[in-house]
C-alpha positions as a printed Julia matrix, in Angstrom:
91×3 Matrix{Float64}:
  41.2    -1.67  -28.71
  39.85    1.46  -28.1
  39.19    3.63  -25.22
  35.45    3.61  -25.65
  35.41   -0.3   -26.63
  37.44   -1.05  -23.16
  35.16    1.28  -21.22
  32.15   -0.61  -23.02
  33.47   -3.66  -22.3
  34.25   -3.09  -18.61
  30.64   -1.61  -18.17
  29.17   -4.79  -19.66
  31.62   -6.75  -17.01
  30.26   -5.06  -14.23
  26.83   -4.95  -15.29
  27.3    -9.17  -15.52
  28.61   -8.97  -12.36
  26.06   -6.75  -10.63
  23.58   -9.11  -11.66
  25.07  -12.18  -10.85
  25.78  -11.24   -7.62
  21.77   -9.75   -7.18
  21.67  -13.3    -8.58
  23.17  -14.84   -5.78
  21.21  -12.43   -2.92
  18.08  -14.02   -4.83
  18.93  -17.39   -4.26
  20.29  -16.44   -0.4
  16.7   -14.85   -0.14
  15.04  -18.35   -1.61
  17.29  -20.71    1.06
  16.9   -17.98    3.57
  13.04  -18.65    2.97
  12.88  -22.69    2.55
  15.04  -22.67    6.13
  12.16  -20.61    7.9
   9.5   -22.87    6.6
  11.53  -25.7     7.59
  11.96  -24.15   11.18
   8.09  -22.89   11.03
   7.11  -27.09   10.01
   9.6   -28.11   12.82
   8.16  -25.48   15.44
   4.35  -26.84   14.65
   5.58  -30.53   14.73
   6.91  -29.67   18.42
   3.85  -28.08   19.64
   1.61  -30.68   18.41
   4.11  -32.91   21.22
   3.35  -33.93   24.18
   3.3   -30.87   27.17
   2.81  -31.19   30.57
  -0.07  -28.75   31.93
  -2.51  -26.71   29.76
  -1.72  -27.05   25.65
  -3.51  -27.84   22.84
  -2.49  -31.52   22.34
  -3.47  -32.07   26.34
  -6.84  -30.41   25.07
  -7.39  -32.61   21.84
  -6.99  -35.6    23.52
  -9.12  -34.65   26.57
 -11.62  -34.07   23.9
 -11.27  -37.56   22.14
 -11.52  -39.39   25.38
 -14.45  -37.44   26.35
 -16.0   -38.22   22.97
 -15.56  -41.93   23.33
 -16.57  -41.85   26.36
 -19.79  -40.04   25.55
 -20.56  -42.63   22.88
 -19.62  -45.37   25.41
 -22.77  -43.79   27.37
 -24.98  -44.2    24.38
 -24.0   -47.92   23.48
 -24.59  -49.1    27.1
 -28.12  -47.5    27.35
 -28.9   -48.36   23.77
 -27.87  -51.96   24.43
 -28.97  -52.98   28.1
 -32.11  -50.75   27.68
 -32.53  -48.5    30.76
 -30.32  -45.5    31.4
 -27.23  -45.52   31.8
 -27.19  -44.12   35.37
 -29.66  -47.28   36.59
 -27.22  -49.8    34.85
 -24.15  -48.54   36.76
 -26.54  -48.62   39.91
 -26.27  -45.26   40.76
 -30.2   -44.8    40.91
């Protein structure tokens, strides 16, 4: 072989090799990616846990005993009819 064939055929080498390896920083970049969305999934799934004090599960389930609650209200007075403040014998 030639000088020029070699030198061709090394550039071609390297080129292959350039891109595999951009290749590979790809791939690093997809995992990199799928392992922050996993740690973004995992970081919702913990605040949607139970926390003592003032958080936004405490609220949402404030809010759904408050709405059953409310509805309780509405069965009683609907049912017994008088209000709901005569039939617990407050007035």
């Amino acid at each position: 072989m030639n000088s020029k064939e070699e030198q061709t055929n090394s550039e071609v080498t390297n080129l292959e090799n350039k891109s595999s390896i951009e290749n590979e920083k790809d791939a690093n970049y997809i995992n990199e990616q799928s392992v922050e969305n996993k740690l973004d999934e995992k970081l919702i799934d913990i605040e949607n846990e139970y926390k003592f004090g003032w958080s936004s599960y405490s609220e949402m389930t404030n809010g759904r005993f408050a709405m059953i609650g409310f509805l309780a209200i509405i069965l009683i007075e609907l049912l017994s009819q008088q209000s709901f403040l005569k039939w617990a014998g407050i007035l």
